[in-house]
C-alpha positions as CSV (number, residue, x, y, z in Angstrom):
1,X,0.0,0.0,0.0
2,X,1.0,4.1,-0.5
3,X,0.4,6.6,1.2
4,X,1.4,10.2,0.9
5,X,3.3,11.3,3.6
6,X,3.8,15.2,4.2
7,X,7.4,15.1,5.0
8,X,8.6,12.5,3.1
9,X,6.5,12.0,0.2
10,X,4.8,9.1,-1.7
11,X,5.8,5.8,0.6
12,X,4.8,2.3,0.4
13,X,4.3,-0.2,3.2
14,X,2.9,-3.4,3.8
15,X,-0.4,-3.6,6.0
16,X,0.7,-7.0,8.1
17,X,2.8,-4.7,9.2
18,X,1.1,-2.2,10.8
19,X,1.3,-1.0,14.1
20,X,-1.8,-0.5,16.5
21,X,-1.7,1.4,19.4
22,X,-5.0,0.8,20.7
23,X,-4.9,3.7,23.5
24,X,-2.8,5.9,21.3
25,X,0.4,7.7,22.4
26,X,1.2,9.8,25.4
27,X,-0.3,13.5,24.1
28,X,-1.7,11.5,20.6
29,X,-4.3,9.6,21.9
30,X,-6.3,9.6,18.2
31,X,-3.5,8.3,16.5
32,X,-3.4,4.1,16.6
33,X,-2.0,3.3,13.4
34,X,1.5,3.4,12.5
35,X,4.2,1.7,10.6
36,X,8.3,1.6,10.7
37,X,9.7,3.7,7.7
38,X,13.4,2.7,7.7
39,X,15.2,5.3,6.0
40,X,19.2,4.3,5.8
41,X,20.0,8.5,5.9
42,X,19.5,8.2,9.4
43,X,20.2,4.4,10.6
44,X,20.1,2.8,12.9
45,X,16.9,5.0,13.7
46,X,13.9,4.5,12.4
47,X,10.6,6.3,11.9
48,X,7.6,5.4,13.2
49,X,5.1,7.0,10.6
50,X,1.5,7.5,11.5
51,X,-1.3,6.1,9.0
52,X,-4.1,8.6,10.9
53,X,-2.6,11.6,10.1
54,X,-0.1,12.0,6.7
55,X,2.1,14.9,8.8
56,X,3.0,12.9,11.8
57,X,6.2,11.0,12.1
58,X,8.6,10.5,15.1
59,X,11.8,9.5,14.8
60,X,12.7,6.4,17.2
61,X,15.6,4.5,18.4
62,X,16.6,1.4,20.0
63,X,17.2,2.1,23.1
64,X,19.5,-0.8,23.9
65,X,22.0,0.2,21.3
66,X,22.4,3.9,23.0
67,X,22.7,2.3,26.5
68,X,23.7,-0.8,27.5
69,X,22.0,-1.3,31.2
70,X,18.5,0.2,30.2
71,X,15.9,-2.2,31.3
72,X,12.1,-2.2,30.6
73,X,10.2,-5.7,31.1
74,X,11.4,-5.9,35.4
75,X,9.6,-2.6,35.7
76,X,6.5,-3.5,33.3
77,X,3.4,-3.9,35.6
78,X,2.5,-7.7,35.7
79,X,-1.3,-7.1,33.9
80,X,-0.2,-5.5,31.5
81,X,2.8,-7.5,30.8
82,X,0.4,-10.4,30.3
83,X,-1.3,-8.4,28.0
84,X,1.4,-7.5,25.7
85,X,2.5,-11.1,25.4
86,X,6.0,-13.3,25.1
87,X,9.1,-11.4,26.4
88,X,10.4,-13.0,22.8
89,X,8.3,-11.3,20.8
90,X,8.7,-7.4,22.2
91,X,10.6,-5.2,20.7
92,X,11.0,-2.0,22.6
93,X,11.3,1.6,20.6
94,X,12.2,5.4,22.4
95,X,11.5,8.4,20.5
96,X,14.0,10.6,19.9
97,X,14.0,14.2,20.1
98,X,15.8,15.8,17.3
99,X,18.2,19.5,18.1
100,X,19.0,22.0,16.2
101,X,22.9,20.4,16.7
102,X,22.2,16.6,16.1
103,X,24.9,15.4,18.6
104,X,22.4,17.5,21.1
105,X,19.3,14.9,20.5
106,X,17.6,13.1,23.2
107,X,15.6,10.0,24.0
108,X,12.8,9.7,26.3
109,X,13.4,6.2,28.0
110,X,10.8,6.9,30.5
111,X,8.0,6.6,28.4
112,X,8.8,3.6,25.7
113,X,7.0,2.2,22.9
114,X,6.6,-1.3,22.9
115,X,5.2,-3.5,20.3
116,X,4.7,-7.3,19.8
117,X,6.2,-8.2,16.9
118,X,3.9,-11.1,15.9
119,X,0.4,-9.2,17.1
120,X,1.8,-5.8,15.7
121,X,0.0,-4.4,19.0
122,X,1.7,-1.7,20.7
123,X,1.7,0.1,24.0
124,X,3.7,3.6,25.5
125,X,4.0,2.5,28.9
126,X,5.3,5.4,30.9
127,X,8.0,3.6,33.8
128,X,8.0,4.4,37.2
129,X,11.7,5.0,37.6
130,X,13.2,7.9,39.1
131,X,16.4,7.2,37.2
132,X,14.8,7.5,33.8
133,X,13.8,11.1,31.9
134,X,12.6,12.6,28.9
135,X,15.8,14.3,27.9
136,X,18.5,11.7,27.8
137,X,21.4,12.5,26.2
138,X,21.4,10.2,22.3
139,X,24.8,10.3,21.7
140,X,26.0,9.7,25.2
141,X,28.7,7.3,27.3
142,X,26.9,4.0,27.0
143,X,28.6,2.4,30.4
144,X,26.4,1.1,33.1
145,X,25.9,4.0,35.2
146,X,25.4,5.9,31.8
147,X,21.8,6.8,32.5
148,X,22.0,10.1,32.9
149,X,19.5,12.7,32.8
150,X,20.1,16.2,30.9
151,X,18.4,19.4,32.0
């Protein structure tokens, strides 16, 4: 299928693979259907492109790849890990926040996107950690006590 996105133009995608947020995002709530635009210009992140409304993309990363010790599934209330299905089958997006200096962009690790990779169902699940912000640092020291919060 096509669709005709506002910032990046004519796009295909594949509807198994859609993305369904059934309560919406964090500040989105309307918007339910996504998909994963992978564009190599700025791998390894990906965009998670909304199929409600043709102007709204975010830009997401793997949190695991930007640090190391981040941990989501221990702090996952039990009910609604249930709901979300086998540990195997999450995968686990943050959305990035992109600066006016790239090296300057941050990832929100306290509120992650994730989505079961064989339902396609998603969730934002914001964590109750103290430790974990909006604003962390991207392109940051990875070690384990890398978690640190910017302003």
């Amino acid at each position: 299928m096509q669709i005709n996105s506002e910032r990046f133009g004519v796009l295909d995608y594949d509807e198994s693979e859609v993305v369904r947020f059934p309560e919406g995002l964090v500040g989105f709530p309307d918007m339910r259907r996504f998909f994963l635009y992978v564009d190599t210009r700025v791998a390894p992140l990906v965009w998670l492109h909304s199929l409600d409304d043709m102007g709204l993309a975010f830009l997401t990363a793997d949190p695991f790849q930007f640090y190391s010790d981040y941990e989501v599934s221990v702090k996952l209330p039990p009910s609604l890990r249930k709901q979300m299905g086998e540990q195997d089958d999450l995968r686990v997006l943050c959305i990035v926040t992109v600066h006016a200096d790239f090296a300057n962009s941050t990832i929100n690790l306290l509120g992650p996107l994730v989505i079961n990779a064989r339902t396609r169902n998603a969730w934002q699940v914001i964590l109750e950690d103290e430790d974990l912000g909006t604003r962390h640092r991207l392109f940051e020291d990875t070690s384990p006590n890398a978690l640190a919060k910017t302003g």
